[in-house]
N, CA, C and O of each residue as an XYZ file, in Angstrom:
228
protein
N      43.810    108.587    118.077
C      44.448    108.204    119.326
C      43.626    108.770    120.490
O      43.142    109.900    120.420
N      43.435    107.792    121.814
C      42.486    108.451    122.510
C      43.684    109.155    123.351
O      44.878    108.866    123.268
N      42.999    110.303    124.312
C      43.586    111.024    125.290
C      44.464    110.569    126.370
O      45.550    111.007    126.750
N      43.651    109.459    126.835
C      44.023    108.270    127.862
C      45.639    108.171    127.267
O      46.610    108.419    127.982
N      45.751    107.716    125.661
C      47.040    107.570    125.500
C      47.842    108.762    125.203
O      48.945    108.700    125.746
N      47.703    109.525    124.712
C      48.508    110.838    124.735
C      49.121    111.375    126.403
O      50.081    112.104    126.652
N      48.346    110.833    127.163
C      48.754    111.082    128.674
C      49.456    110.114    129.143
O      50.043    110.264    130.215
N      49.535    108.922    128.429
C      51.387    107.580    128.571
C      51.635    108.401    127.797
O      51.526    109.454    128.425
N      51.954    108.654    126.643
C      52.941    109.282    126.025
C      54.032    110.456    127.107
O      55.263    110.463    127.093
N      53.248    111.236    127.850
C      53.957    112.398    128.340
C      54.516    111.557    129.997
O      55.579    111.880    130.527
N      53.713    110.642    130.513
C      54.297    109.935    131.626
C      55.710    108.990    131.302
O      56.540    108.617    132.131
N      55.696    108.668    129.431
C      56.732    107.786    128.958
C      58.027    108.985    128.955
O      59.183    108.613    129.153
N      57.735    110.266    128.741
C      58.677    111.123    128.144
C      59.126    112.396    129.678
O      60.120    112.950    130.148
N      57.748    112.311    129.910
C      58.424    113.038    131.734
C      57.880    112.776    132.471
O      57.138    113.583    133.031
N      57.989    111.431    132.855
C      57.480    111.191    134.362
C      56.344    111.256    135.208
O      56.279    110.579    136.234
N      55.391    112.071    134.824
C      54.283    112.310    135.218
C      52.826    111.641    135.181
O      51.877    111.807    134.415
N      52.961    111.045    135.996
C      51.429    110.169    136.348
C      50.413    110.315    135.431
O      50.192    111.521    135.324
N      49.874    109.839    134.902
C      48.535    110.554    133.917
C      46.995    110.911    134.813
O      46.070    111.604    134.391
N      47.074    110.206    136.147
C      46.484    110.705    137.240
C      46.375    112.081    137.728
O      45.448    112.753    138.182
N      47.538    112.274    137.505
C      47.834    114.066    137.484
C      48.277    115.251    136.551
O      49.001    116.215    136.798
N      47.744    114.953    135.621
C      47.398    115.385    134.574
C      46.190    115.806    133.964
O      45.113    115.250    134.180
N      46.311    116.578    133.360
C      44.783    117.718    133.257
C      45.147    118.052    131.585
O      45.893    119.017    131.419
N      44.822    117.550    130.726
C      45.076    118.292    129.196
C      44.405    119.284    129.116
O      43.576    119.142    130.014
N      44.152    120.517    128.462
C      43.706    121.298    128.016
C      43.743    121.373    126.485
O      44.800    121.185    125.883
N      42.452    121.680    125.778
C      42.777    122.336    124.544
C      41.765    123.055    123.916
O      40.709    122.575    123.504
N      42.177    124.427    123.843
C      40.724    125.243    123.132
C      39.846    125.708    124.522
O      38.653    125.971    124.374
N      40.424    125.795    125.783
C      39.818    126.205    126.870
C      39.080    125.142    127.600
O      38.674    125.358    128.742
N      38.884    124.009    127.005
C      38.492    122.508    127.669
C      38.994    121.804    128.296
O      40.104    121.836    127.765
N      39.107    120.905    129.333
C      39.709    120.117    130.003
C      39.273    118.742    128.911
O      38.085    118.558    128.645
N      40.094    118.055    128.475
C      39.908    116.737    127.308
C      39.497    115.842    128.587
O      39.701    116.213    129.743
N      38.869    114.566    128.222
C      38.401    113.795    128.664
C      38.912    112.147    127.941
O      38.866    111.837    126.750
N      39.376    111.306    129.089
C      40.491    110.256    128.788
C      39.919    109.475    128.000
O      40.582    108.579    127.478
N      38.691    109.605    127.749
C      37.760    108.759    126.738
C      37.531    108.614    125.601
O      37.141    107.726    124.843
N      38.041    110.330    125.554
C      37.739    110.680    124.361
C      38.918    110.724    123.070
O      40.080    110.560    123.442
N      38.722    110.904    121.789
C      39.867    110.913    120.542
C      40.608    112.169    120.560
O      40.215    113.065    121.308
N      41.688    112.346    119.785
C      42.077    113.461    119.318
C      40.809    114.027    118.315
O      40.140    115.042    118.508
N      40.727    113.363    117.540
C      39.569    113.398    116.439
C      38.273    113.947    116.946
O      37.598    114.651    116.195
N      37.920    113.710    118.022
C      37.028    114.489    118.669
C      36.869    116.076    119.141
O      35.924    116.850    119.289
N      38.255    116.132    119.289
C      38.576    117.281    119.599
C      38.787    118.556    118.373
O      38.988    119.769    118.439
N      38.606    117.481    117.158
C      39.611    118.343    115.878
C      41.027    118.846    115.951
O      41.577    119.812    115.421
N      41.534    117.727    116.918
C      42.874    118.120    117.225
C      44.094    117.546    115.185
O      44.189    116.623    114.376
N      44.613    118.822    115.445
C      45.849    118.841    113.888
C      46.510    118.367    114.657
O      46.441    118.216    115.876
N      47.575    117.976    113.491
C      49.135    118.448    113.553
C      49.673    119.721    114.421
O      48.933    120.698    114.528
N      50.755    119.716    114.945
C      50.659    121.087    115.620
C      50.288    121.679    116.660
O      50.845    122.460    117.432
N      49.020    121.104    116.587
C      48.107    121.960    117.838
C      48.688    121.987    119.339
O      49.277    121.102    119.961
N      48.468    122.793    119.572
C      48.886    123.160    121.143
C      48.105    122.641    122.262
O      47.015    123.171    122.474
N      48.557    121.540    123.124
C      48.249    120.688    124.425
C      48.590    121.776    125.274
O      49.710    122.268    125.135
N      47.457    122.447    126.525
C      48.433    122.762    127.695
C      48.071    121.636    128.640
O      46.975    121.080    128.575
N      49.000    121.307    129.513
C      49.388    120.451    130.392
C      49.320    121.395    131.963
O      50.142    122.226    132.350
N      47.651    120.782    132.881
C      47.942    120.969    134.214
C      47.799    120.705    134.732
O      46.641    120.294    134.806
N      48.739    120.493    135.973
C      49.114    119.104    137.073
C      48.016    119.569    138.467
O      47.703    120.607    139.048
N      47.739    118.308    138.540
C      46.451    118.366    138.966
C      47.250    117.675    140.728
O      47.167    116.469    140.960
N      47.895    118.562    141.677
C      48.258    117.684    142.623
C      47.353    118.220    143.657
O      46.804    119.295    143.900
N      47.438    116.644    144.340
C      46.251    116.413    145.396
C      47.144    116.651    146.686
O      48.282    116.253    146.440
N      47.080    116.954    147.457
C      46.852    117.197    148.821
C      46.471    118.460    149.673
O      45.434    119.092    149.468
N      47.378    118.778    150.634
C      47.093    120.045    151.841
C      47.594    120.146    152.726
O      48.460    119.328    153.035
N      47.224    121.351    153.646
C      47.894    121.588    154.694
C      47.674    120.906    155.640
O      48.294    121.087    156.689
C-alpha cells in the first residue's frame, strides 16, 4: 500500500487533510510515493503523525 493511501485512510477516520500530514517512521519523514514495503513497514509498527499547518502571524 503506498503512503499517499495510508494518509486517506487517516483523513477517512479523522478528518485531516493528507496535505497536512507528515508520517513519520524510524525517524524519517515517508514520502507519498513511496510503499509500506519500502519502508519495511510490519504489522504493528508505529506511524507518528505530524500536522504540518501552514500559516502566521
Amino acid at each position: 500500500v503506498q503512503v499517499s493511501r495510508i494518509k486517506e485512510r487517516v483523513e477517512e477516520k479523522e478528518g485531516i487533510p493528507p496535505v497536512q500530514q507528515r508520517l513519520i517512521f524510524g525517524g524519517k519523514q515517508m514520502a507519498d510515493d513511496k510503499t509500506a514495503a519500502e519502508y519495511n513497514l510490519e504489522g504493528g509498527a508505529t506511524l507518528h503523525l505530524v500536522l504540518a499547518l501552514r500559516g502566521g502571524l
